[in-house]
N, C-alpha and C positions, 0 to 999 in steps of 0.2 A: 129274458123277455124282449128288452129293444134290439138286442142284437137277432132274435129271432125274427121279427119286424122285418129287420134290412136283408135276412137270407131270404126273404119272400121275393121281392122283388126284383133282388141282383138276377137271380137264373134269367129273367125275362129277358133283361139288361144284356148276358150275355148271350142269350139264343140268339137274339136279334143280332144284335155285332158277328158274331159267328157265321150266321147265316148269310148275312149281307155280303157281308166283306169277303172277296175272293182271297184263297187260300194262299200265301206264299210262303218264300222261305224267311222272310221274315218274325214270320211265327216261331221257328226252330231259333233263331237267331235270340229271338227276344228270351226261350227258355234258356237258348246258353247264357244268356248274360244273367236273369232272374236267379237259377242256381250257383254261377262262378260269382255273383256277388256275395250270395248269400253267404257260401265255404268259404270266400275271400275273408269275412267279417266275422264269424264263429273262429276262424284259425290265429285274427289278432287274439279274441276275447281269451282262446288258448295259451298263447305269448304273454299274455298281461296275468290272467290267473297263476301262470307258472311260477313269472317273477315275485308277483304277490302272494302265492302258495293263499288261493283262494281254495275252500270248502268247495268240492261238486257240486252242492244246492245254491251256493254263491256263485258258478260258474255258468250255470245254467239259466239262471234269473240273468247273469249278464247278457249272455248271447240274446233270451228273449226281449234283453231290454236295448240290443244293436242290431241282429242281426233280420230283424223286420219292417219294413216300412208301412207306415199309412195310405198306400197308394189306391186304397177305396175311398172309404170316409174322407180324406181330405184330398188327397191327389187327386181324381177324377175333376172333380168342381173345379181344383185350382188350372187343369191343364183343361178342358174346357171354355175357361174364361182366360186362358191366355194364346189357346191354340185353337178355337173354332171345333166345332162337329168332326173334323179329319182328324185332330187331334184327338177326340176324344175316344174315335175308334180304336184307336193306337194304345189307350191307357186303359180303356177295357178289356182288351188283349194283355196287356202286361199285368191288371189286376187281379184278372182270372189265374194267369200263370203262376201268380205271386205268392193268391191265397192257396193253389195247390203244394206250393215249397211249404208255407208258413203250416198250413193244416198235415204237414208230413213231419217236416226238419222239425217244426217250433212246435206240433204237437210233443213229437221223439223227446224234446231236451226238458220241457216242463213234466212230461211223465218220468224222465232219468233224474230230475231235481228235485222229486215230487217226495214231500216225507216217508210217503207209503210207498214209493219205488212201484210206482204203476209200471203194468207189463205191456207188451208189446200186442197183445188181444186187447187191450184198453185203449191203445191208439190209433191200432186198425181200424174198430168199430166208431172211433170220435173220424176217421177219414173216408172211409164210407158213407159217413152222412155228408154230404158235402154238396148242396142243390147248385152251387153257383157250376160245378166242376160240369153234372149233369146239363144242365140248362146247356153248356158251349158245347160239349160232345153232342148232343143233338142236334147243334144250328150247325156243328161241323158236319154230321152223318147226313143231313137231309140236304147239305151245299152238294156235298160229293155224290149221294143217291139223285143229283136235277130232280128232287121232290119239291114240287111248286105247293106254295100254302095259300090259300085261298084271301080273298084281298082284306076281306072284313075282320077274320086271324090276326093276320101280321098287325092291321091297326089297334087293336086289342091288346097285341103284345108289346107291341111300340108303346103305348099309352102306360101300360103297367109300368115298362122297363124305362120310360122317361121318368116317373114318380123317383125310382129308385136316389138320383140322383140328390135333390131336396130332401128325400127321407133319412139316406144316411149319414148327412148333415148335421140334420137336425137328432140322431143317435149318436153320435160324435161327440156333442154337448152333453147330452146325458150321460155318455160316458165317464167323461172329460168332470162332471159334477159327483159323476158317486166316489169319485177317487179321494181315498182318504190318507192323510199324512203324519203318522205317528212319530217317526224320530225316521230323519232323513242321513243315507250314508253317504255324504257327499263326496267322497274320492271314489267309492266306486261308482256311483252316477254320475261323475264328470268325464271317468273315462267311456261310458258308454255317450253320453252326448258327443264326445271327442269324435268316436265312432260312428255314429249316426249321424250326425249335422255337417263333417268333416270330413272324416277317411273316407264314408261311403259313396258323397261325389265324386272322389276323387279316384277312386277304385272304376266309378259308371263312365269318368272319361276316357281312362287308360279301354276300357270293353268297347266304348264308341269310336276309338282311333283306330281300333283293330278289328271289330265286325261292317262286313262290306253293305251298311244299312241304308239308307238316306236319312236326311239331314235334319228332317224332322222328326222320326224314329229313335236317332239319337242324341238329340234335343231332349225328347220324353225317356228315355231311359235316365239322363243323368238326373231330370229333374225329379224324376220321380224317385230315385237314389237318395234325391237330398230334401225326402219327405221325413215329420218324426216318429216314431216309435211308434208301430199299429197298437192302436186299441184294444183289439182283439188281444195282444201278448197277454194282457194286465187277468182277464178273465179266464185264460189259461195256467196263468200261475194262480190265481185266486183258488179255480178246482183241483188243481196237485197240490198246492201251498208250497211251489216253489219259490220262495222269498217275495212273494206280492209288493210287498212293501218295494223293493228295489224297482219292480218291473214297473208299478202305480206309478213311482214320483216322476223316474224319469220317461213314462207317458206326458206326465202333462208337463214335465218342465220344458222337453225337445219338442211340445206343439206349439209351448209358448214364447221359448225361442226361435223357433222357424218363420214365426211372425217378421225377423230382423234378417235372418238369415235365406231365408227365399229370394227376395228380392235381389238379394247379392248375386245366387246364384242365376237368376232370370237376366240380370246385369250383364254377367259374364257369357253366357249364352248368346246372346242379345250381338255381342263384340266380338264371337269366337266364327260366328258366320255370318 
């Protein structure tokens, strides 16, 4: 239900962005980093399961509980209030992008860890439904088609797609509240926080040294790298029952240490240009 809420709005969110914002290569730039992080961070979780000779259903809860970030619900607001309206263009493009990996790769790994071994018609049909994906393909088709939208439209749409922003906020919280804590696996949630609060900036620097972006492009890539554990994972393992319990804690425990750890990275940011 509240995550239904937030897919209302986002498409609006991305139409507009899409629409607006002239096309670049930037775009392309931002998917290669969104998937090379994402394979970067599933290929540790492979490395450590190995060593550990982790369970596949253990394997798979890991990846979803590293190799996705909160770059809606939390990252949009936070690179908003640290990078203005330009900034924020920037991070609804890498959202949009992000949720297309996460609703593909992170649907794939919670249906492969799933008790019932969902099939690959089961994740098709969960990636098809995907309104945020819609909403930017048509601000994309209608930039490229020079289809002008009529002025009372666009403020309509702007007005929805600005709600979006406080809305998913505040389902964020809700989420962050139904999370429930039965018996916590602390060495394999410490290495997924390892991953997600740590390796993952550190993987978005190494992409922004190397992709020919601007400065604030890759500013918001790394920080949004060093966002914690999307929400969304927690409610994908909850419907496969690939180890909830893992993906839950370390949802809220990498939001709650991000509190401590953002800043650092904003710090360093802040120093590096």
């Amino acid at each position: 239900m509240h995550h239904g809420i937030s897919t209302r709005f986002a498409p609006f969110l991305a139409f507009d962005t899409f629409y607006e914002n002239k096309l670049t290569m930037d775009y392309l730039y931002m998917s290669v980093f969104a998937l090379g992080l994402c394979i970067a961070l599933i290929l540790l979780v492979y490395l450590i399961s190995y060593i550990y000779k982790y369970s596949n259903q253990e394997r798979c809860a890991l990846i979803l509980s590293s190799a996705f970030m909160n770059n809606g619900n939390y990252g949009t607001p936070v690179v908003l209030l640290v990078y203005g309206a330009a900034g924020l263009d920037i991070a609804v493009v890498l959202m949009v992008i992000q949720q297309l990996v996460m609703s593909t790769i992170g649907l794939y790994y919670a249906a492969k860890g799933s008790s019932e071994r969902a099939g690959f018609k089961t994740v098709m049909s969960r990636v098809t439904r995907m309104p945020v994906a819609y909403g930017a393909l048509l601000g994309i088709a209608l930039q490229l088609s020079h289809i002008s939208i009529p002025e009372q439209f666009m403020t309509a749409i702007k007005l929805v797609g600005d709600a979006a922003i406080p809305t998913i906020m505040i389902i964020l919280g809700m989420q962050l509240a139904a999370i429930s804590f039965k018996h916590i696996e602390y060495r394999k949630i410490s290495y997924s926080l390892l991953l997600k609060l740590i390796a993952s900036p550190l993987i978005a620097l190494g992409f922004a040294l190397i992709l020919p972006v601007s400065d604030l492009v890759k500013q918001i890539m790394i920080l949004s790298a060093a966002m914690p554990t999307a929400a969304n994972t927690t409610l994908m393992a909850v419907q496969f029952g690939t180890k909830p319990e893992i993906v839950s804690s370390a949802t809220f425990i990498s939001t709650m240490l991000s509190i401590g750890t953002l800043p650092v990275v904003l710090w360093m940011l802040s120093v590096w240009v």
